[in-house]
N, C-alpha and C positions, 0 to 999 in steps of 0.2 A: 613774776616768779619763774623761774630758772625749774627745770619737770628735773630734777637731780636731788635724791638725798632727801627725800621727804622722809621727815621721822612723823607722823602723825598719827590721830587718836580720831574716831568716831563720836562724837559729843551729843548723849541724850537723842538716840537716833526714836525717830515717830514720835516724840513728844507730843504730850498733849495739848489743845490751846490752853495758854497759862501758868503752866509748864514754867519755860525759859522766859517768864515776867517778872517772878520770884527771885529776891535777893540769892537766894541758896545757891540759884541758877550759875550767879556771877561769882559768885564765892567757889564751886564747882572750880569753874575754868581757871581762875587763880589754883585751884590746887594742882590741877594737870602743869601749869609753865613751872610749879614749883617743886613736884615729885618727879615729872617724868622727862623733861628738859625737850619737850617735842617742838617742835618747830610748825605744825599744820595740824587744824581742827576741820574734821567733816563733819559737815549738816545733812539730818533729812531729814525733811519732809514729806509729811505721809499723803499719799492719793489714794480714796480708799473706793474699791467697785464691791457690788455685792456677792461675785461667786466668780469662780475664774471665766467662766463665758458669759458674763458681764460690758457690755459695749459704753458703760458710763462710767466714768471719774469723777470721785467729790472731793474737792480740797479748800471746801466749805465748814466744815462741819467742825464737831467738836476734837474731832479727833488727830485735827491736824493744826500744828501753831499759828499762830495771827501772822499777819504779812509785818506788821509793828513788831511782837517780840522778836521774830526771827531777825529784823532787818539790828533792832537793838543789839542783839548777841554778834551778829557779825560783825558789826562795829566796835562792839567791846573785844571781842577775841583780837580786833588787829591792832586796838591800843596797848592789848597786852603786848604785843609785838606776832603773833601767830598769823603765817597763811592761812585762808581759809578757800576751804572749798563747798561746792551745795552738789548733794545728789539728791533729788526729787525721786520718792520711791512711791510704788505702788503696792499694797497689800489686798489680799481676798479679804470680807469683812466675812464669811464664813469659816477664815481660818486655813484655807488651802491655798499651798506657797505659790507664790507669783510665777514660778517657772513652769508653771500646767497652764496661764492665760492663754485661750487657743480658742480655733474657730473656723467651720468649714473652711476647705479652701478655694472652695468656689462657693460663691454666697448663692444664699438659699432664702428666698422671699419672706419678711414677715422675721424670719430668724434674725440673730446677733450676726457679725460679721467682722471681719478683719478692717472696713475699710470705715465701718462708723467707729472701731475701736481707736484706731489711730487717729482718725477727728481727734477726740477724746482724748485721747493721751496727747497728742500734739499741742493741743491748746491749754494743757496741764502743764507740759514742759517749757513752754513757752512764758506762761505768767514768771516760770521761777528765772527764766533766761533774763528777763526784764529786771527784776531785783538785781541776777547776778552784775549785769552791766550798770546799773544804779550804784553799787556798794562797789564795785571795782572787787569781783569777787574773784579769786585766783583760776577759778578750776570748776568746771561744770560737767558735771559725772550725767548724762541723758537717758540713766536707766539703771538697773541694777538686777543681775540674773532673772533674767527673762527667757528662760532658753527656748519655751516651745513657738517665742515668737522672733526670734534669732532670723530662721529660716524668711523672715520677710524683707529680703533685701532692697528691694526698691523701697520699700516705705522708711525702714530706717534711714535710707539713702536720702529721701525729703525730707523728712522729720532735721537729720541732721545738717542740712543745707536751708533749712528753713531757721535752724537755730545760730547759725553763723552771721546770717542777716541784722542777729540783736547781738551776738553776744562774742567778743574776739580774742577771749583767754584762751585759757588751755581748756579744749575739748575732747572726753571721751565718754566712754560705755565700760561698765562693769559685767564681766563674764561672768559665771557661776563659776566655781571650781572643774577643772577635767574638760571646759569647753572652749579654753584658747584656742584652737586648734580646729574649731567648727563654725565659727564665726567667720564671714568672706567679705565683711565690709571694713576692715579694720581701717584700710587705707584713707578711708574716708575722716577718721580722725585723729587727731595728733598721737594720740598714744594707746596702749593696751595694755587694761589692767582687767585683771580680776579679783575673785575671793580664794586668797588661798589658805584654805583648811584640809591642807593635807598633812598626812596621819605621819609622825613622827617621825617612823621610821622607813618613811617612802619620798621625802622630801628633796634628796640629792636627783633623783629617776625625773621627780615632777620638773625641777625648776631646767635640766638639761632639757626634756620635751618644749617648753614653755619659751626655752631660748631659739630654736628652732623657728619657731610662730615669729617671734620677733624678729629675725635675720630675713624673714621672709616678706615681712611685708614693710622690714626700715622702718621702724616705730619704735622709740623706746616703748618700756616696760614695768609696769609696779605692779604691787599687791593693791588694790584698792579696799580692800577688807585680810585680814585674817586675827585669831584668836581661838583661845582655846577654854574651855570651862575648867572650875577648879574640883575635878573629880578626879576618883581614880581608875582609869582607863580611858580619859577622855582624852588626853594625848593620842591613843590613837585611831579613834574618830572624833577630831575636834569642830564639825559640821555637826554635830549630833547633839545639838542646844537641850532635847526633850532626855537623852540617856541617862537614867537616876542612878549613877555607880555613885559610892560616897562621898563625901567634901573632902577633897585633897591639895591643898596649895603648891604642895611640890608637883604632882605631875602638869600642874598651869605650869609654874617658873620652868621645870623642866622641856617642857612644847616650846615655851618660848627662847628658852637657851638654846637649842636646837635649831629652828627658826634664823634667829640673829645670826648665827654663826653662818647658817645658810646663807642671809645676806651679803655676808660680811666673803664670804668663799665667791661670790657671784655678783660683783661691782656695776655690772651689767642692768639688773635688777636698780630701776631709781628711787625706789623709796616703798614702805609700805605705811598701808592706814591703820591700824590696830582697831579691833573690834573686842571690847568697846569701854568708852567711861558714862555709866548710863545712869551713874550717882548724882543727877540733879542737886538734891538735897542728901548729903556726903554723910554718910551710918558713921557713927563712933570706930573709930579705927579698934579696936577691939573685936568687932563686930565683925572685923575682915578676915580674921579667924573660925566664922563659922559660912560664909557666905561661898554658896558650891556654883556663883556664875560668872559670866564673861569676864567683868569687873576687875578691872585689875586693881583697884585703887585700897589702899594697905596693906596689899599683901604684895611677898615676895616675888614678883613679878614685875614689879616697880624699879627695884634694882635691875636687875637682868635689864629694863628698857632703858636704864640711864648708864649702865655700862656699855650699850650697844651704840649708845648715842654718842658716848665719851671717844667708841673706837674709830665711828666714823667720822667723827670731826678729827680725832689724831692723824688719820687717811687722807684726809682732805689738807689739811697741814704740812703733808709731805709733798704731794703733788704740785710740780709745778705750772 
């Protein structure tokens, strides 16, 4: 797979085991090649610790899909003709967001610690490295907004030189939003993405800083996340998944007209992932009319992505 022009969608991200076993599962993925005309499905797979200063990883449990469904869906998403990619994600099973995992920085006896954490997480990243080389998977994402562990450059530096060993796609890391630009190991992997949920009308300032980052350390560049909920005012904090303004379909399609055109102004930028289609089992299109989340799927934000897609294949057409 060619890192250019990725139009892709997030598919049933943390699914539970059994989840993506369910015919619904497959039927899903047929509606995304059929509504949104995307070209690349990301996977995650949930790691779950019990608090952010948590030194253990389970990707045992119920709470994360079997090594069989997953391996199933990848293989069906590529008969439908879709690149795929796997980010292995970590969550708090307390509920507190993975970008607070942190831990003296000089280990302290008997305590948690940085150096048993990345055991831990290494050996998590690594089962999924294995699958991706198994399944000939496009694109292997080694983490996803992790900021307060950002700062541990030599470990990601093993961690990522550890996963090279299995796995010889295309390799990166997902930044959080506003931390392109803090992160010093970029060079270490082929590209640099993040999650961009930035707020509508700050989007032209972000993607000029973001281009920057890129010119500097010669790595392309995507969104590996962004999306917007269907509220009103969530366009202009579309990071803000918990914010209860009311169900508004236009200011989503809105965000994301916005967005596209941003891509479309910024050729630079290779593709992003859209966050998210997390309709396993796909609500009465009807129903897309009252539903105030991520979801893009019946509602008015469908078009907006197959117009953006239409524009960039016409682009691509021109180019010699």
């Amino acid at each position: 797979m060619e890192l250019n022009n990725i139009k892709g969608i997030t598919f049933a991200p943390f699914a539970h085991k059994g989840v993506l076993s369910k015919k619904d599962a497959f039927k899903s993925l047929d509606a995304i090649k059929e509504r949104t005309a995307a070209n690349f499905i990301m996977l995650v797979p949930c790691g779950l610790q019990e608090t952010a200063q948590s030194d253990i990883i389970r990707y045992d449990t119920e709470a994360t899909m079997s090594d069989t469904e997953l391996i199933a869906i990848i293989r069906y998403a590529k008969k439908l003709g879709f690149n795929v990619g796997l980010k292995p994600t970590i969550n708090c099973k307390n509920g507190v967001y993975r970008a607070y995992v942190s831990f003296f920085d000089n280990e302290v006896p008997n305590e948690p610690c940085w150096r048993n954490w990345f055991n831990s997480y290494t050996e998590f990243q690594m089962h999924y490295a294995e699958i991706a080389k198994a399944e000939n998977v496009d694109m292997f994402v080694c983490g996803s907004e992790m900021v307060m562990a950002e700062s541990r450059e030599d470990d990601w530096r093993r961690l990522i030189k550890q996963l090279r060993r299995v796995y010889s796609g295309i390799l990166t890391y997902n930044t959080d939003k506003y931390q392109e630009d803090h992160v010093t190991w970029w060079d270490a992997l082929d590209s640099i993405s993040s999650s961009g949920y930035y707020p509508i009308n700050a989007l032209e300032e972000n993607f000029q800083r973001i281009a920057e980052v890129a010119k500097r350390f010669d790595r392309p560049f995507l969104f590996m996340e962004s999306g917007c909920p269907s509220r009103a005012g969530s366009e202009y904090i579309p990071n803000n998944w918990s914010y209860g303004g009311p169900q508004n379909l236009k200011a989503q399609a809105d965000w994301y007209q916005a967005f596209a055109d941003a891509l479309l102004r910024h050729p630079w930028v290779r593709g992003c992932v859209w966050w998210d289609w997390s309709a396993t089992r796909l609500y009465p299109l009807e129903k897309a009319a009252t539903d105030d989340g991520y979801c893009v799927y019946g509602k008015p934000t469908e078009a907006v992505l197959k117009r953006y897609t239409e524009a960039v294949r016409a682009r691509e057409e021109t180019q010699p």
